[in-house]
N, C-alpha and C positions, 0 to 999 in steps of 0.2 A: 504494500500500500504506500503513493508514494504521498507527499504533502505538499501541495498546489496554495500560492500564493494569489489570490484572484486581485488584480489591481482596478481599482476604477479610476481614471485619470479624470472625471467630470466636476467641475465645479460647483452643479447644480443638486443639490436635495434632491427634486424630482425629475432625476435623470433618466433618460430612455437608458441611456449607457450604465449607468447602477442597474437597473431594475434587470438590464438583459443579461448581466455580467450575473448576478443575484438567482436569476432564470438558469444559467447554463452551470452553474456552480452546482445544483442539485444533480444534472445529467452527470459529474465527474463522482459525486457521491455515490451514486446510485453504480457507478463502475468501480468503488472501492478504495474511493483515495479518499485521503483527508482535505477539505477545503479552508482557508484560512482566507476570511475579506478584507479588505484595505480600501477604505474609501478616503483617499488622499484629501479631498477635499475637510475630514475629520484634525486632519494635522494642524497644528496654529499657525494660524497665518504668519505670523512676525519669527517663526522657525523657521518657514522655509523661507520665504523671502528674505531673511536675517542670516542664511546660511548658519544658522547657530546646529552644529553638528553635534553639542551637548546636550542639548534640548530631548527629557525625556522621551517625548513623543518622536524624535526623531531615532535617537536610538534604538527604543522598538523599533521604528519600520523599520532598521537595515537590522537588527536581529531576525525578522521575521524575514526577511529576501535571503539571509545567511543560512536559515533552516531550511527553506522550501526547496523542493525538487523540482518543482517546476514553476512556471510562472504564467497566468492568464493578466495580458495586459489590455484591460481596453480605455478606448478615450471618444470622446463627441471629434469632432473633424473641423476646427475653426480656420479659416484664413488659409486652406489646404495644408494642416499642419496640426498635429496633435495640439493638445490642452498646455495651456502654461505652468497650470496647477502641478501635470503628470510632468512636467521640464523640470520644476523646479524642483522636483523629488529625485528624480533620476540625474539632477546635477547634484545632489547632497549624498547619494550613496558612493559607495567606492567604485574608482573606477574598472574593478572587476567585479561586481558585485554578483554577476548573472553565469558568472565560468563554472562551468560543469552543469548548468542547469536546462532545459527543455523551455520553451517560450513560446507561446501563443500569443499574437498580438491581434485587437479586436478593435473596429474602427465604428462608429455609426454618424450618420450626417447627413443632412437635406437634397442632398443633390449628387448623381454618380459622376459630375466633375469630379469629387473628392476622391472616387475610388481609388486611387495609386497611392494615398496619404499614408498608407499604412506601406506601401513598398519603399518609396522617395524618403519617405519625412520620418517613420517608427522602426522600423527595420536597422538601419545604419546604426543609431542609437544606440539599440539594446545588441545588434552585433558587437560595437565597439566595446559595449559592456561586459563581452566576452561568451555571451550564449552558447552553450556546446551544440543547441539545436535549434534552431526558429522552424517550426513549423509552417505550415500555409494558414495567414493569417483569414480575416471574412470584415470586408466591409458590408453594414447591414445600413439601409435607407430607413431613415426616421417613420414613413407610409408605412413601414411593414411591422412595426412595433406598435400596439395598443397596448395602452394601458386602463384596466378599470376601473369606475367611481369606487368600488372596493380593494383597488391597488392590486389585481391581480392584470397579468402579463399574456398578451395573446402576440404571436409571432407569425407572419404572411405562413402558408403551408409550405410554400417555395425557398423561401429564406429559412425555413424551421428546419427542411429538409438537410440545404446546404450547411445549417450552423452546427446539427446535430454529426455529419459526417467530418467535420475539421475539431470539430470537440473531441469525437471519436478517434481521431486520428493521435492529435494531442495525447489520451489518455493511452494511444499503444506505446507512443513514442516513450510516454514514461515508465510504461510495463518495462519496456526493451532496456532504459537506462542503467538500471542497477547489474543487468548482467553484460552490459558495455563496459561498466568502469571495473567488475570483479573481473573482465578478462586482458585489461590495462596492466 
């Protein structure tokens, strides 16, 4: 079983990108891992923006990226470039923070102009941060996300389809890792 970091890089409370990241975190449970949330937007703001690397809160998060075996990164898609919120986290961690770990990165946004954000703009990023695996990441269109007056989460059947086979995919890659690094 491995331990999966779910990040949400959205700004917002009532994010599509929380609520979907929240959504897909059950499908990695229900295949045996452990789930751990992070909704960076929880961090203090005068932390990250203060670069203050002592700041309790910031120390958990890089203890928590230190423990996980893998990582689900998703972010809203602004100005064709991931969240500032999710920059300014991933500039406070170390800069191998992600070496040896499996990465999913998850985009969602108004418009399939932004679809390459997660290849051009997220990708490079958490390579440089040393990922031993980026998987194939999924941008999903804000239309294909409801959300109900009851707070529950409905996803297009097309987009439900594609997000559950790259989750899927994520959770073999981390099946596979532990007996990658026992053959190291």
């Amino acid at each position: 079983m491995a331990t999966v970091l779910s990040v949400s890089g959205s700004p917002s409370a009532s994010s599509r990108t929380g609520r979907l990241l929240r959504h897909l975190d059950q499908r990695l449970i229900a295949r045996g891992h452990r789930v751990i949330p992070l909704d960076v937007r929880t961090l203090p703001a005068d932390a990250l923006l203060g670069a203050d690397l002592r700041h309790p809160a910031v120390v958990e998060a890089t203890e928590l990226f230190a423990r996980a075996d893998g990582v689900v990164v998703g972010t809203p898609v602004y100005k064709a470039s991931y969240s500032g919120v999710l920059k300014a986290l991933l500039d406070l961690l170390p800069q191998y923070a992600l070496t040896g770990k499996t990465v999913l990165p998850l985009a969602t946004g108004g418009s399939t102009a932004h679809v390459l954000a997660i290849d051009y703009a997220l990708r490079p990023v958490l390579n440089s941060m040393g990922a031993a695996h980026i998987v194939q990441g999924w941008f999903t269109l804000d239309k294909d996300i409801t959300v109900g007056e009851d707070g529950s989460l409905a996803v297009a059947p097309g987009t439900a389809e594609a997000l559950g086979q790259v989750v899927d995919q994520f959770s073999a890659a981390l099946d596979r890792t532990p007996a990658l690094a026992a053959a190291s």
